[in-house]
C-alpha positions in Angstrom: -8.1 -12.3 22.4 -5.6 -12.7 19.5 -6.6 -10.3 17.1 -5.8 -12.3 14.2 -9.0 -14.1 15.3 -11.3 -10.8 14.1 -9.1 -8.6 11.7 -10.4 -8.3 8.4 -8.3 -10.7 5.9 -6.2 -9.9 3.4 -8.3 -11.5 0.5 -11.2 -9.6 2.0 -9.8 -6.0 1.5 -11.3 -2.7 -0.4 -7.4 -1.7 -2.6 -7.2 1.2 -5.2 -4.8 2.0 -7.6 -2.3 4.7 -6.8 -3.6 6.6 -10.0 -7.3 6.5 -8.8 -9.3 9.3 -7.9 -10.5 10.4 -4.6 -13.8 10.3 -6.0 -13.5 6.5 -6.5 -12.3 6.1 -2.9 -15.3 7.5 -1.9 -17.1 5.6 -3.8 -16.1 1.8 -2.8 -16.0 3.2 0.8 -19.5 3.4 0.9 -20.3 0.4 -1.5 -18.0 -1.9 0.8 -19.3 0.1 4.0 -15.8 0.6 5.1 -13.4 3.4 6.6 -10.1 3.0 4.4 -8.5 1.7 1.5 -5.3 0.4 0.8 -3.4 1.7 -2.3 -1.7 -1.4 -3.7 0.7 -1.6 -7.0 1.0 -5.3 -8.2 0.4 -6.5 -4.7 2.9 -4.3 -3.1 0.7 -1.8 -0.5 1.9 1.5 -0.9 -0.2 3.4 1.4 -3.6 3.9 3.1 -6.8 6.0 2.6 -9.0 6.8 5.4 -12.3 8.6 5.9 -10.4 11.3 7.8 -8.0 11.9 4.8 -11.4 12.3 2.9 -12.8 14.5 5.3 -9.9 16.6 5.2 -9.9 17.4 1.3 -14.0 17.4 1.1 -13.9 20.2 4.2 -11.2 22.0 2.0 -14.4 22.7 0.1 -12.4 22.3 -3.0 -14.2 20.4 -5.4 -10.8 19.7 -7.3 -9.5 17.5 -4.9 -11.4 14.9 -5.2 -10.3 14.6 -8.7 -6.7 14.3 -6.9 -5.5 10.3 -7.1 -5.4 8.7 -3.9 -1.6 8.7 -4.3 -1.6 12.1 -3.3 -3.6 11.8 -0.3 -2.7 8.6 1.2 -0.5 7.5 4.0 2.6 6.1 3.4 3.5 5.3 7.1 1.8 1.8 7.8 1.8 0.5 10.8 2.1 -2.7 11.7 0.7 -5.6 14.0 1.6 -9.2 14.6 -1.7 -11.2 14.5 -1.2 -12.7 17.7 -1.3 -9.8 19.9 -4.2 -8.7 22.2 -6.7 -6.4 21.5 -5.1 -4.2 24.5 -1.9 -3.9 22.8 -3.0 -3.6 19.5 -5.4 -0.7 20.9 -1.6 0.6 22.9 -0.3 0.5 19.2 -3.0 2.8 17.8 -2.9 4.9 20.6 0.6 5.3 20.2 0.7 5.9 16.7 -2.1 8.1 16.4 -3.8 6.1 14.0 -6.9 3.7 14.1 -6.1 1.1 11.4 -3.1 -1.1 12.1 -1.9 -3.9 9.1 -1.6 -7.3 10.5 1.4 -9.4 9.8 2.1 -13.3 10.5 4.8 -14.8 12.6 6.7 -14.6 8.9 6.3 -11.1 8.6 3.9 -11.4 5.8 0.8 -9.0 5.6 -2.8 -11.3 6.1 -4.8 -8.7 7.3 -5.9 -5.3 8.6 -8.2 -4.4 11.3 -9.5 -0.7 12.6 -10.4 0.8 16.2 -13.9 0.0 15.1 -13.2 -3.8 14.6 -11.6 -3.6 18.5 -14.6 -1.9 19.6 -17.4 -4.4 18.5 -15.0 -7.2 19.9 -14.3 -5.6 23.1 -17.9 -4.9 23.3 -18.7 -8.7 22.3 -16.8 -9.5 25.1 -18.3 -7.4 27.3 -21.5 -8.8 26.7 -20.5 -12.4 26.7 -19.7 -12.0 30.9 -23.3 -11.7 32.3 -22.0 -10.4 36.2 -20.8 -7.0 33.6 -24.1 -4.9 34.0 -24.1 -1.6 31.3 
């Protein structure tokens, strides 16, 4: 399945600031129920914030960093996804990359979208299901 057809759309996204705080990362994670942010300036993404960059300054056990913007934590390398490509490659892409959220762009090059190892999961998972001869 294309994966354009399940990713998470661009209007639909959790963005931060570069000047905001760890702590406020944290916080619309959980309100949103989500595992990343994307640090935007003016509609220009600069970057990404995961759970596992939050993990990483919270086991520091050093209360300061969460006072740190997300600027200074974030991921600058983005990778990148055209919409119409299968859930096996985007999962190839990850794997390649080391990384489990991948942007989604359109046939234009333009970013719509975003979507995580967890979104391929519950499709691949969907599909699993929708085949009755597959027995779990």
């Amino acid at each position: 399945m294309e994966i354009h057809k399940f990713m998470v759309p661009k209007d639909k996204l959790v963005t931060l600031r570069p000047e905001d705080t760890v702590q406020r990362a944290i916080e619309k994670m959980a309100h949103h129920n989500v595992s990343s942010v994307l640090v935007a300036e003016e509609d220009v993404i600069k970057g990404i914030v995961t759970s596992h960059d939050i993990m990483k300054i919270v086991s520091s056990r050093k209360s300061a960093g969460l006072s740190k913007s997300v600027e200074q934590i974030m991921s600058k390398k983005l990778i990148s996804i055209r919409g119409t490509r299968s859930t096996k490659e985007a999962i190839q892409e990850m794997k390649k990359a080391e990384v489990h959220h991948l942007l989604v762009k359109d046939e234009h090059d333009v970013y719509v979208g975003i979507i995580s190892s967890f979104d391929l999961i519950h499709e691949t998972a969907l599909d699993i299901h929708a085949h009755p001869w597959i027995r779990s």
